[in-house]
C-alpha positions in Angstrom: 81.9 118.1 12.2 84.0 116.9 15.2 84.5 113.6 15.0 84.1 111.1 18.5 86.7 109.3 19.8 85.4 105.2 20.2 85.3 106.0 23.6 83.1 108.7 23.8 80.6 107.3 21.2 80.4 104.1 23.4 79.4 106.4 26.2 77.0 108.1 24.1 75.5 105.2 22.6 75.2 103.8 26.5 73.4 107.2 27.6 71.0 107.6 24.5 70.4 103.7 24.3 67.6 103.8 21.4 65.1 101.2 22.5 62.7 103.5 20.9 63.3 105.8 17.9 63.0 109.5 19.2 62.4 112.7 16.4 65.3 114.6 16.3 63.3 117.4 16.4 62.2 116.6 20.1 66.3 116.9 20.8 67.7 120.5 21.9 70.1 121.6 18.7 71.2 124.7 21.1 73.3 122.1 23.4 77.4 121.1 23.2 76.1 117.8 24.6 73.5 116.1 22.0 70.3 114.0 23.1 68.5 116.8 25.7 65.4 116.5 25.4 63.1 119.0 25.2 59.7 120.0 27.0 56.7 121.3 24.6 54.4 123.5 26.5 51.4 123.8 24.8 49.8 127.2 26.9 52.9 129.1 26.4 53.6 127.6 22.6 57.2 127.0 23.5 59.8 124.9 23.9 62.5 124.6 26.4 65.7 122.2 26.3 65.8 120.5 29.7 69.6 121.1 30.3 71.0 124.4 28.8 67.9 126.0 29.1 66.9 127.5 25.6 63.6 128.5 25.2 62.0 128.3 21.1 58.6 130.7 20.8 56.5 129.3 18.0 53.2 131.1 16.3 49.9 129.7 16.6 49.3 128.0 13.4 53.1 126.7 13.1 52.7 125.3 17.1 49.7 123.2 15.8 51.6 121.7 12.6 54.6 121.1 15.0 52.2 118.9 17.6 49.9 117.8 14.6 53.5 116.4 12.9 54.2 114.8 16.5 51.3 113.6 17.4 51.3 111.5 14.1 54.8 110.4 14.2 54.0 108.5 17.4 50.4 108.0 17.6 50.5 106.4 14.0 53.9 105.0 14.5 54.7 102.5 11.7 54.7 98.8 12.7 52.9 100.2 16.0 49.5 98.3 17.1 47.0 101.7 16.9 45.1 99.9 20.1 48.4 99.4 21.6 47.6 97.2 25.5 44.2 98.0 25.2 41.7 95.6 26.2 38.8 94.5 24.6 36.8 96.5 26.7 38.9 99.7 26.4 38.8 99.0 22.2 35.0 99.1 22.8 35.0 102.5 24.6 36.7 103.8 21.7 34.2 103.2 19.7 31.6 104.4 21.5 33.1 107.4 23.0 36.0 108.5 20.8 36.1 107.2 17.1 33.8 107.2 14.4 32.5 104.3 12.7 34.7 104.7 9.6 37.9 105.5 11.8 37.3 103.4 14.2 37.1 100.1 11.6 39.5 101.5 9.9 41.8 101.4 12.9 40.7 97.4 13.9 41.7 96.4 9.7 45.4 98.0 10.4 45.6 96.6 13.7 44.1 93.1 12.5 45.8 92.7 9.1 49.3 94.0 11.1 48.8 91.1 13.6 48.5 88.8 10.6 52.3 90.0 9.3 53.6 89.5 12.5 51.6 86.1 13.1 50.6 87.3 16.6 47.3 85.6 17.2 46.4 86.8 20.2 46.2 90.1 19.0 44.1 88.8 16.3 41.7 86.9 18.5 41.4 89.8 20.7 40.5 92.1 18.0 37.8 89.6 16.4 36.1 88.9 19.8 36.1 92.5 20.2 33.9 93.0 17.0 31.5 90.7 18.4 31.1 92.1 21.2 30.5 95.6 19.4 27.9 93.3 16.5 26.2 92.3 19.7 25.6 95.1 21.9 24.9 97.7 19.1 22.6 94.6 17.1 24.5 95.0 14.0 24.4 92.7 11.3 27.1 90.0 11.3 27.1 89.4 7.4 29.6 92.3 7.0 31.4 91.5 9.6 32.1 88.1 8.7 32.9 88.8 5.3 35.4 91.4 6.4 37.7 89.4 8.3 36.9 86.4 6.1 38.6 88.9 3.5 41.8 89.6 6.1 42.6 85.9 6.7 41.9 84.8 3.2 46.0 84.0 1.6 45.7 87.3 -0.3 49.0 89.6 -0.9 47.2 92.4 -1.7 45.5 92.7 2.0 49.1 93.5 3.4 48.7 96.9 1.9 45.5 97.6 3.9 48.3 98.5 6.8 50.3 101.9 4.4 47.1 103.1 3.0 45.2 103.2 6.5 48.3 104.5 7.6 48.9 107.2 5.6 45.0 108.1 5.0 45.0 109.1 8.9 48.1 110.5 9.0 47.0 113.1 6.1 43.7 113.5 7.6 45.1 115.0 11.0 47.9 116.8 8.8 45.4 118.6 6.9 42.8 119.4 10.1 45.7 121.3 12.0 46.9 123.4 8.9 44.2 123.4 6.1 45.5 126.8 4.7 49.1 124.7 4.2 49.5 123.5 1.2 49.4 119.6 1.5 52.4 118.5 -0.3 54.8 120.8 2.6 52.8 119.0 5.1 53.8 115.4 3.8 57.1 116.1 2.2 58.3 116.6 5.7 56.3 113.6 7.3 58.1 111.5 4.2 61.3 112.7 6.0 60.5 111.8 8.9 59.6 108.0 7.9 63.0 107.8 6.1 64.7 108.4 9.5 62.4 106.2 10.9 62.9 103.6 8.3 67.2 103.7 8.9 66.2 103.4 12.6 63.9 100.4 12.2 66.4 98.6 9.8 69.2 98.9 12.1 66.6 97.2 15.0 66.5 94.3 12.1 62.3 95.2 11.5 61.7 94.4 8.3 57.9 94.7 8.8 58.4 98.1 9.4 60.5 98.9 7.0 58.4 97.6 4.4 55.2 99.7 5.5 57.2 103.2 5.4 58.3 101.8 2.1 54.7 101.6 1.1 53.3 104.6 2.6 55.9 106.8 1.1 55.0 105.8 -2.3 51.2 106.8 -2.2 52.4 110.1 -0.1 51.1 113.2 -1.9 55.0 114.8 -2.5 56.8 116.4 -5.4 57.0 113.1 -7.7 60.8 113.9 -8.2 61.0 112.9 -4.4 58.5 109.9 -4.9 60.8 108.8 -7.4 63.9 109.3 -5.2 62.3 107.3 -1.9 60.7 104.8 -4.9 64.1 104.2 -6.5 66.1 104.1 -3.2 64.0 101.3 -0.8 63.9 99.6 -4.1 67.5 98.9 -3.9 67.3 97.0 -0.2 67.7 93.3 -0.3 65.3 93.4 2.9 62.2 94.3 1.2 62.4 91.7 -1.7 59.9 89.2 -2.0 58.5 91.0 1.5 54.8 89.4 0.8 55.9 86.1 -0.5 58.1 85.4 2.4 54.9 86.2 4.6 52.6 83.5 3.0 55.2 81.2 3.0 55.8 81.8 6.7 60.0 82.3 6.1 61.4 84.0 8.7 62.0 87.7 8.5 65.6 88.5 10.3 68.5 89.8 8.3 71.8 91.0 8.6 71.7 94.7 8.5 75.3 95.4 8.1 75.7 93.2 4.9 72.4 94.2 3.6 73.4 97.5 4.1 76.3 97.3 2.0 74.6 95.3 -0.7 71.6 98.2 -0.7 74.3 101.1 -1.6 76.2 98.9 -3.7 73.0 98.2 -5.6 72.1 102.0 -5.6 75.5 102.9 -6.8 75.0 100.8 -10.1 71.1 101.9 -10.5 72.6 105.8 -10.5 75.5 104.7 -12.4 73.6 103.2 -15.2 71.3 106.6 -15.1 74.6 108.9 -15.4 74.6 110.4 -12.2 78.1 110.1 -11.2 77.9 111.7 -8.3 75.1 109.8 -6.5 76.7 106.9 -7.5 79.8 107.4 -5.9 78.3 108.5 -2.4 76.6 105.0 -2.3 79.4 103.2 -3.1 81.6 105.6 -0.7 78.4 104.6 1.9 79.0 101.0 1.4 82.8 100.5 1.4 82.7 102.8 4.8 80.0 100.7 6.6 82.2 98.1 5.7 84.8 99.3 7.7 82.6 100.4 10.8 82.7 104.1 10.2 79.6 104.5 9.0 76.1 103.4 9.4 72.4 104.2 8.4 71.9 104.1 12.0 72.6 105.0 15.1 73.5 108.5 14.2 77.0 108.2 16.0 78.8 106.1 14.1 78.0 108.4 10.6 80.8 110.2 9.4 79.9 113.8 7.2 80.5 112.8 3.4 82.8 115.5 2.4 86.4 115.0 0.5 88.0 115.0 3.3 86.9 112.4 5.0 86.8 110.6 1.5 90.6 111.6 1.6 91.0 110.1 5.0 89.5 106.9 4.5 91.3 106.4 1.5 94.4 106.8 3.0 93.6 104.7 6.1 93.0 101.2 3.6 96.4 102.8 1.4 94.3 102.5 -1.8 95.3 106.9 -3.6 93.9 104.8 -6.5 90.6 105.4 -5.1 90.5 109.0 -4.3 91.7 109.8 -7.7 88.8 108.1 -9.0 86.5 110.0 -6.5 87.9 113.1 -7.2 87.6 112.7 -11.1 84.3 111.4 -10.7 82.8 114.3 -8.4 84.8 117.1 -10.4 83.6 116.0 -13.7 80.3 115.7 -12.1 78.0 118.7 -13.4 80.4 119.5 -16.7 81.2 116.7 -18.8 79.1 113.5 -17.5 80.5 110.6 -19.8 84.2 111.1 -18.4 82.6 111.8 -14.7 80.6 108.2 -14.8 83.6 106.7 -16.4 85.8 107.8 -13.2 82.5 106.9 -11.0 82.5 103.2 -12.7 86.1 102.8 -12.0 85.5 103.7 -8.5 82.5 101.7 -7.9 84.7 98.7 -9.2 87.6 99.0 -6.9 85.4 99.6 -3.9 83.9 96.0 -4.8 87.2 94.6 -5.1 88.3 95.8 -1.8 85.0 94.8 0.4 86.1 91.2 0.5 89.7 91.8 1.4 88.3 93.7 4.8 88.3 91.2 7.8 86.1 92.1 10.7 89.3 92.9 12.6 90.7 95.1 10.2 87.9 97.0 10.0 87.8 97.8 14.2 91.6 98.8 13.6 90.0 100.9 11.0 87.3 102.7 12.8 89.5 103.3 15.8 92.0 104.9 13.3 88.9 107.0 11.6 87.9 108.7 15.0 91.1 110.0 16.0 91.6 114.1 14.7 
């Protein structure tokens, strides 16, 4: 990996300026220069990068999964109003022209119960003068009706989840209709990847909601369980998505420092692996959190992350003069797969120092740091 210079990732992070997250997979990877987009035509099946050039050639049934995955990454975007600046009027077309019944309530529960976590009223007002329009022009009975948003406004935890589960039911229902020979598992595995990237995004933005809804949807997403358990284990370790429903009801306010919170999330994953006897996973985390620390690395945006390899370990070590602490790396990483007691006693004593050294880092230092990091 070539590391940037601070200059040139300030004139990076100034051309690709991330007010919305983008898929990587919509960036050319053919490029010297990152962030080109590229165009999808759908006659031809292809793709082509808008800069160097490169054309990709996909088959038929891998060019639908491709715009299938796409099309539900944005279109279902966690956090994301499904009747995004519609009007009442245009939400009412939809349901007569567009959506089924089932989809299309399906659709005004996310969107209600999602204006209810963000307390935006309007939203909610517009949705639940929209129904009435629908009960009275189509001379539906209001009993259901009534009882179903008496059930969203009621002080009930539980209704928070109706936003993951619709969620993740549409998403796997479009998944499936593009590829129904592909085994569903591939299918979601990958969209679970893509709602981990989105989750570092979103956490970085300071969107807690957000975050908490990939959290959910992820658990319920039909994967491997060994990667359920990983996503399960690994958003359970954020300080960000404690007491996420509690703090609703009780109207607290949602912002948090995503730098600290950061740190405190790997430092908190380092001891859950720890205490599992993965040595090695537990090392990374607290590797993560002592170089966010220092302003080399970050969950997002993807320029400030530094590749995790023993050299840079070796670098960073030597930049805060602490050869303690790649010993204890080293040991740690080496001991690893053949003798796990000794590797997760080097990983402990690692883990330790790096806990002892994160309050001794002043801001400053750690800009004197980062500059240091950058330079070859």
């Amino acid at each position: 990996m070539n590391y940037t210079t601070p200059e040139q990732e300030t004139q990076l992070t100034e051309e690709w300026t991330f007010n919305v997250w983008t898929n990587a997979g919509d960036w050319c990877n053919k490029c010297d220069k990152d962030k080109n987009k590229l165009v999808f035509d759908d006659q031809t099946k292809t793709t082509q990068c808008s800069q160097c050039g490169h054309v990709e050639a996909y088959e038929e049934i891998d060019w639908r999964i491709l715009q299938a995955e796409r099309y539900v990454t944005y279109r279902y975007m966690p956090g994301k109003y499904f009747f995004k600046d519609h009007t009442m009027e245009e939400i009412f077309g939809k349901y007569l022209r567009e959506l089924n019944h089932n989809d299309w309530s399906s659709w005004l529960i996310h969107d209600y119960v999602l204006a209810k976590i963000k307390t935006d009223k309007p939203t909610q007002d517009k949705l639940r003068e929209t129904a009435k329009q629908i009960i009275n022009k189509m001379h539906y009975d209001n009993k259901p009706w009534k009882t179903l948003f008496e059930k969203m406004d009621a002080p009930d935890p539980d209704m928070f989840y109706q936003v993951p589960h619709i969620l993740y039911e549409q998403a796997q229902k479009k998944l499936q209709e593009a590829a129904p020979k592909e085994k569903p598992q591939n299918l979601m595995q990958r969209y679970a990847k893509t709602l981990n990237n989105i989750y570092g995004y979103s956490r970085w933005k300071g969107d807690r909601i957000t975050c908490w809804i990939i959290s959910e949807i992820i658990q319920v997403c039909d994967i491997e369980s060994y990667s359920t358990e990983f996503y399960t284990k690994y958003f359970s370790c954020d300080p960000i998505l404690e007491n996420f429903q509690a703090d609703l009801l009780a109207g607290k306010p949602h912002a948090f420092d995503p730098d600290d919170t950061y740190i405190q999330w790997e430092l908190r994953v380092a001891d859950n692996y720890l205490a599992q006897s993965n040595a090695m996973i537990s090392v990374w985390a607290a590797y993560y959190a002592l170089a966010a620390k220092l302003g080399i690395h970050a969950l997002w945006p993807p320029t400030k992350t530094l590749s995790f390899d023993i050299k840079t370990v070796k670098k960073v070590t030597k930049l805060i003069n602490d050869p303690e602490l790649f010993i204890f790396y080293d040991m740690a990483t080496d001991l690893n797969s053949i003798d796990s007691p000794k590797a997760c006693g080097y990983a402990k004593q690692f883990i330790q120092k790096v806990k002892e050294i994160l309050p001794k880092i002043p801001s400053k230092e750690a800009e004197l740091t980062k500059t240091a990091a950058y330079i070859k």
